[in-house]
N, C-alpha and C positions, 0 to 999 in steps of 0.2 A: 706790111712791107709790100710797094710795088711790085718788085724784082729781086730774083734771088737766083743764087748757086748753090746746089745742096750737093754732096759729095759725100762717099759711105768710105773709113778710114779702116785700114786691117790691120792687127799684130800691133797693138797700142798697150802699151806698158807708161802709167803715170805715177809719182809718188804724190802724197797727201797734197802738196799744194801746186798742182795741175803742171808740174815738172816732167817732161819725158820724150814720147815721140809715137811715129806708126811705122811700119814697114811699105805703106801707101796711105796717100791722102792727108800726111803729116802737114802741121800749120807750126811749121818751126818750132817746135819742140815743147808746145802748149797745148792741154787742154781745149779751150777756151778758143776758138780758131776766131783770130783779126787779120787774116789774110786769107788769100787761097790755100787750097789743098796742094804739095807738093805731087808732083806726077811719079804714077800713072794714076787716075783719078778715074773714073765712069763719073760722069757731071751729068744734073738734069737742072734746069734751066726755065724759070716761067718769067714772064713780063705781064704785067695789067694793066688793064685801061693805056692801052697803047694807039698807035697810029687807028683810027676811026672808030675809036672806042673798043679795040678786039683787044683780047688776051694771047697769050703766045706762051706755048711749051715744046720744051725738048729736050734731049736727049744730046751729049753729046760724046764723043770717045776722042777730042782730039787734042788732048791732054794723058791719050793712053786708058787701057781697060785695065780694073782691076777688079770689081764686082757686078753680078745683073745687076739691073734693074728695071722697074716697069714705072712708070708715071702716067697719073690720069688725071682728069678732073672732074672735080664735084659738081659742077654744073649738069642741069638736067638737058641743055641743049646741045653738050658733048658730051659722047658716048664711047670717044676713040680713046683705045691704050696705046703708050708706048713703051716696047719691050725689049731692052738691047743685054 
C-alpha cells in the first residue's frame, strides 16, 4: 500500500461476527474498518514514492485526540520520530 490512515480505536465492544462499535475511532459499527475512523481519532498518515520520489509521514489530531502516538520510519536514511 502507497498510502494509508492508521488510527488506534478505544472502549470496542464486538460480538462474534464483527458487530459492535468504539467509544473513539469507531468505523460504523464494524470490526473490519472500510471507512474512516469516526472522531476523535489521533491519525498518523504516510504517502510513498510521492512528488520526486520522497516518502511522507505524519501525525495528525485534526480529526480530534484520543490516544499518543509516535510514528517513525524504517528506513536507515530517516532517523526522525514523531510523538504526539
Amino acid at each position: 500500500t502507497t498510502q494509508a490512515r492508521i488510527w488506534g480505536r478505544t472502549n470496542c465492544n464486538f460480538d462474534a461476527s464483527g458487530r459492535g462499535g468504539c467509544q473513539t475511532g469507531d468505523c460504523n459499527g464494524v470490526l473490519e474498518c472500510r471507512s474512516y475512523g469516526r472522531a476523535p481519532n489521533t491519525l498518523a498518515e504516510y504517502a510513498l514514492k510521492q512528488y520526486a520520489d520522497q516518502d511522507f509521514i505524519d501525525i495528525s489530531v485534526i480529526d480530534g485526540f484520543n490516544i499518543p502516538m509516535e510514528f517513525s520510519s524504517a528506513s536507515g536514511q530517516c532517523t526522525r520520530k514523531i510523538r504526539c
